[in-house]
Chimera marker file (.cmm) of the C-alpha trace (Angstrom):
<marker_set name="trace">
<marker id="1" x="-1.265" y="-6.199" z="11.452" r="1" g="1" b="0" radius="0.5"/>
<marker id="2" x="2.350" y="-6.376" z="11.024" r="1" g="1" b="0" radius="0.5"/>
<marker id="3" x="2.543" y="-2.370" z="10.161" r="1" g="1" b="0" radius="0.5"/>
<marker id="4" x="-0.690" y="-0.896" z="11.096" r="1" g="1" b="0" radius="0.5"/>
<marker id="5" x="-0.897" y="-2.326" z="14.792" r="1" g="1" b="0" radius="0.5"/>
<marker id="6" x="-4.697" y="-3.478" z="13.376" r="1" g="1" b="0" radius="0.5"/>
<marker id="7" x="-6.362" y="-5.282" z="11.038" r="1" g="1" b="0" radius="0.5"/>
<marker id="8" x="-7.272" y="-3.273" z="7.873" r="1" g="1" b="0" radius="0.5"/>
<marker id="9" x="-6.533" y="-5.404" z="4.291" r="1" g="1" b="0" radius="0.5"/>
<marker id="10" x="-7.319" y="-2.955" z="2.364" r="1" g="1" b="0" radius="0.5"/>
<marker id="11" x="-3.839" y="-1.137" z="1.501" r="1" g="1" b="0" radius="0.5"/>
<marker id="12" x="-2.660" y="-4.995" z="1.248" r="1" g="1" b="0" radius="0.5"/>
<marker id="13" x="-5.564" y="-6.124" z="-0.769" r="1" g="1" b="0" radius="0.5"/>
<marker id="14" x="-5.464" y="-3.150" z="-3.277" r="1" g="1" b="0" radius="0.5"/>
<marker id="15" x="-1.616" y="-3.606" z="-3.928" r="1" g="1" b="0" radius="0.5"/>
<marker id="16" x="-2.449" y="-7.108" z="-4.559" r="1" g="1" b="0" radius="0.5"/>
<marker id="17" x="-4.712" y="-6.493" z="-7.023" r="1" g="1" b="0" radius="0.5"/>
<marker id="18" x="-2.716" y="-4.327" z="-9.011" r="1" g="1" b="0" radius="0.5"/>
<marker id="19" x="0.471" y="-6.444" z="-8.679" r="1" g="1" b="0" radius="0.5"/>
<marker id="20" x="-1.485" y="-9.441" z="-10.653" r="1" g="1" b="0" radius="0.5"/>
<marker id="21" x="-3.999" y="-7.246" z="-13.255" r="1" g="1" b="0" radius="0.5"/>
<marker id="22" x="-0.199" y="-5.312" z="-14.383" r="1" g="1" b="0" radius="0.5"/>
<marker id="23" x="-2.476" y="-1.910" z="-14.464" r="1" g="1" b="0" radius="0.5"/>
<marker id="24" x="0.175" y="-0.048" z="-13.302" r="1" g="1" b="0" radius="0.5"/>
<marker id="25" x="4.122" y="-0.556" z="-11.925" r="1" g="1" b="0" radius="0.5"/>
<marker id="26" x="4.841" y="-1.002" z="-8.640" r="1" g="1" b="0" radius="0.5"/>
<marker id="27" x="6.688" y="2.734" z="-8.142" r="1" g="1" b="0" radius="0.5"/>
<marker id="28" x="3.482" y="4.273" z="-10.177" r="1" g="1" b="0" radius="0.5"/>
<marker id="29" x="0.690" y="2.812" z="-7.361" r="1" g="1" b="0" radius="0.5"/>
<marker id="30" x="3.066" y="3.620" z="-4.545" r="1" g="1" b="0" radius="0.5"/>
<marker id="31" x="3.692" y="7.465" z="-5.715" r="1" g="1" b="0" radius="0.5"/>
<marker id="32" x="-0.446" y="7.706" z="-6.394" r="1" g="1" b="0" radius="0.5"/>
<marker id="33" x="-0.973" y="6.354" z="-2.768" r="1" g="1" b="0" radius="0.5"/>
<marker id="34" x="1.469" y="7.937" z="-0.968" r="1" g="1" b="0" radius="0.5"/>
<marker id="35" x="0.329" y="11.289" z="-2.188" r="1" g="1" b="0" radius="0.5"/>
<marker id="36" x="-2.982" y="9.900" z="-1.351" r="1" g="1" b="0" radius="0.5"/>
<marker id="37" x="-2.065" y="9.010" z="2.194" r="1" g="1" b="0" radius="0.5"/>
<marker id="38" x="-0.703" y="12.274" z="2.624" r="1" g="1" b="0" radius="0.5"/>
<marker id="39" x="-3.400" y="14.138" z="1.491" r="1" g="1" b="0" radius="0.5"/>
<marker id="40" x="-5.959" y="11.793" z="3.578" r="1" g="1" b="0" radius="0.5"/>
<marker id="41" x="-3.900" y="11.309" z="6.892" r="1" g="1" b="0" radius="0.5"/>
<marker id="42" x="-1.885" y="14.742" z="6.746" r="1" g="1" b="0" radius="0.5"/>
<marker id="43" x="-1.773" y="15.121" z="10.643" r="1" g="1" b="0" radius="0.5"/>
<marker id="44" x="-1.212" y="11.123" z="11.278" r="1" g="1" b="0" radius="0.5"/>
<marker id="45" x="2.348" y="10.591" z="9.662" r="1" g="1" b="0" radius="0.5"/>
<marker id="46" x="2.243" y="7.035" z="11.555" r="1" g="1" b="0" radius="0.5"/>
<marker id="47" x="-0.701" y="6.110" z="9.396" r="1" g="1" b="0" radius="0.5"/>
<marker id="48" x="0.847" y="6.892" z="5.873" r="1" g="1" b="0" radius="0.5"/>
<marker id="49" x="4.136" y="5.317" z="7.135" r="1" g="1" b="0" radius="0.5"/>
<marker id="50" x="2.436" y="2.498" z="8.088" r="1" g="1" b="0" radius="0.5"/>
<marker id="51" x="0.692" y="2.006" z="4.855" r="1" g="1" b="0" radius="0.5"/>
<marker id="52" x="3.168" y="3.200" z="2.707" r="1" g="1" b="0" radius="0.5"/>
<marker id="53" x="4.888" y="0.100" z="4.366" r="1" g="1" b="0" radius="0.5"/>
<marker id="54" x="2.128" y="-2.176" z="3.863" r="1" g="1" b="0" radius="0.5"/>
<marker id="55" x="2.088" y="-1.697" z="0.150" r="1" g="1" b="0" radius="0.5"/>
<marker id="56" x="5.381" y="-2.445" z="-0.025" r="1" g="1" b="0" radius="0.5"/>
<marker id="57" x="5.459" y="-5.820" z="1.915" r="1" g="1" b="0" radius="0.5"/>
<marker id="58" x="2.234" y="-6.750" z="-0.729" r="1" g="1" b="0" radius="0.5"/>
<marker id="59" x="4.069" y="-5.848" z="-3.421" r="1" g="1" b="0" radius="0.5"/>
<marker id="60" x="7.024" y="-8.490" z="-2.671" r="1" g="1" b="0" radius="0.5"/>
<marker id="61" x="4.803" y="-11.293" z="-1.409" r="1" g="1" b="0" radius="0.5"/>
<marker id="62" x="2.780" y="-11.224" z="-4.132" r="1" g="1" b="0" radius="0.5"/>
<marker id="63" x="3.826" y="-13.195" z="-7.077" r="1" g="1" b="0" radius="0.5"/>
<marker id="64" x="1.932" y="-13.894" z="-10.591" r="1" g="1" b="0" radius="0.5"/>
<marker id="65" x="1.812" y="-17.064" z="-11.693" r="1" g="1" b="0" radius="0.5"/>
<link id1="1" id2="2" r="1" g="1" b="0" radius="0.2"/>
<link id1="2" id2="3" r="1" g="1" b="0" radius="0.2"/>
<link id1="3" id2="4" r="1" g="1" b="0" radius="0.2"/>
<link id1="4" id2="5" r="1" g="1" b="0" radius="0.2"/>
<link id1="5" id2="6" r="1" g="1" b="0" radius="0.2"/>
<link id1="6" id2="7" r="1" g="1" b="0" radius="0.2"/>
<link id1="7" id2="8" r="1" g="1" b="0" radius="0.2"/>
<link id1="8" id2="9" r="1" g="1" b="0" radius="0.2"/>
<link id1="9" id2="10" r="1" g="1" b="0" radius="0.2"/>
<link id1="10" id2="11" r="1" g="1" b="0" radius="0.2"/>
<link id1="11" id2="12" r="1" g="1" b="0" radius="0.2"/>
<link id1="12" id2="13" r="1" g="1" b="0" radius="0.2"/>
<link id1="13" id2="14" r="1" g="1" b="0" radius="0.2"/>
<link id1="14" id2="15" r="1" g="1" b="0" radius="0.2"/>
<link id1="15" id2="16" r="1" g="1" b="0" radius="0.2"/>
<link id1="16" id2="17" r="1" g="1" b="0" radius="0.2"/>
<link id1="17" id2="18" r="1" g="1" b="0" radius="0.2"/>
<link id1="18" id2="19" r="1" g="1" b="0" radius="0.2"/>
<link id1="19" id2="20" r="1" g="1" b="0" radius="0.2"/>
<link id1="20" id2="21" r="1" g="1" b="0" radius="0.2"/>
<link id1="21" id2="22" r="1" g="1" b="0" radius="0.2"/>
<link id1="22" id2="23" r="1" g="1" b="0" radius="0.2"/>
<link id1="23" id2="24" r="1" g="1" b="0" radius="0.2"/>
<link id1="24" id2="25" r="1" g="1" b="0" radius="0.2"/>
<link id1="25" id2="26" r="1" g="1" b="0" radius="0.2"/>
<link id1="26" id2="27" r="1" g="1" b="0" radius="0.2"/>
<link id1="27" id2="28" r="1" g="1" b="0" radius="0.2"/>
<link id1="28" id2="29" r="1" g="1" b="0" radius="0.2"/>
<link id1="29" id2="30" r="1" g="1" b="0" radius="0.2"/>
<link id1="30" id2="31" r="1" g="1" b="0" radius="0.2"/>
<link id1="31" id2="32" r="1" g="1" b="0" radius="0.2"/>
<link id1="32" id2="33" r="1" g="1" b="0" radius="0.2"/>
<link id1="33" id2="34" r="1" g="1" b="0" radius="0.2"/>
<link id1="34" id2="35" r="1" g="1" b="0" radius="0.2"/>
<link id1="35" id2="36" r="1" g="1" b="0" radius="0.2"/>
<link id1="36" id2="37" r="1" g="1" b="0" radius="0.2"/>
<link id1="37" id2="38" r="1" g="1" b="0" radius="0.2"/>
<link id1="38" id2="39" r="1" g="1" b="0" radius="0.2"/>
<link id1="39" id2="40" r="1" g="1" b="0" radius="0.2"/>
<link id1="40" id2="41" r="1" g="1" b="0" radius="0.2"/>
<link id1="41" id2="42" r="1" g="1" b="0" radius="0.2"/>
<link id1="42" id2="43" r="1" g="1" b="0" radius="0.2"/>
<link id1="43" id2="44" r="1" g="1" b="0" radius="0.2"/>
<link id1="44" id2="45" r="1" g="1" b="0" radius="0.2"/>
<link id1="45" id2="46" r="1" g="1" b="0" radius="0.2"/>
<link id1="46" id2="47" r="1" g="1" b="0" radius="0.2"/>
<link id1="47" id2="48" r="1" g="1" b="0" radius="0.2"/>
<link id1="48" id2="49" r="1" g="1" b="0" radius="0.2"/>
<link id1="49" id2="50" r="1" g="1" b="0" radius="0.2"/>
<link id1="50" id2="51" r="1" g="1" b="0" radius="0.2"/>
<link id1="51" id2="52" r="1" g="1" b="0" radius="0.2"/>
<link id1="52" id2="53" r="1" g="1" b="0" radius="0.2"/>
<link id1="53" id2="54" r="1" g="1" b="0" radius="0.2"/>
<link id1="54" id2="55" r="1" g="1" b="0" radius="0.2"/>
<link id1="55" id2="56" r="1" g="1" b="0" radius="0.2"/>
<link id1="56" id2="57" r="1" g="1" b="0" radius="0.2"/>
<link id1="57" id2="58" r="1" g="1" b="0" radius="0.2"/>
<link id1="58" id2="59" r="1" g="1" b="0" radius="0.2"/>
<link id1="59" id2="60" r="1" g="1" b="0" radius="0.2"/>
<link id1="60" id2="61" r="1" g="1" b="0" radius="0.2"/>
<link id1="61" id2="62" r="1" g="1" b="0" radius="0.2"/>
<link id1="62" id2="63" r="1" g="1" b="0" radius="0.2"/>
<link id1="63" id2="64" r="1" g="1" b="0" radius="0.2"/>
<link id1="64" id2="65" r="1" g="1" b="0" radius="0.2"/>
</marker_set>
């Protein structure tokens, strides 16, 4: 809510998940999304800014244990 203005878990949810399974580094899922969000919301800058941010505040909150 915090950086999308709405609910949508999924950007949160899917950094999550990758955080605790270790399939990839943190700076390797956000360069593969951030092209993605580029490519998918090209003409909405506030979108991929948004999420961009969004995987970023998942990435620090979550922690293994």
């Amino acid at each position: 809510m915090e950086t999308l203005g709405k609910y949508f878990p999924n950007t949160a949810m899917l950094a999550a998940i990758v955080k605790v399974s270790g399939v990839m580094t943190d700076e390797e899922l956000l360069s593969d999304m951030e092209g993605s969000f580029k490519h998918k919301f090209a003409k909405k800058p506030e979108v991929i800014e948004g999420n961009m941010k969004a995987l970023e505040m998942a990435l620090r909150e979550v922690k293994k244990i």
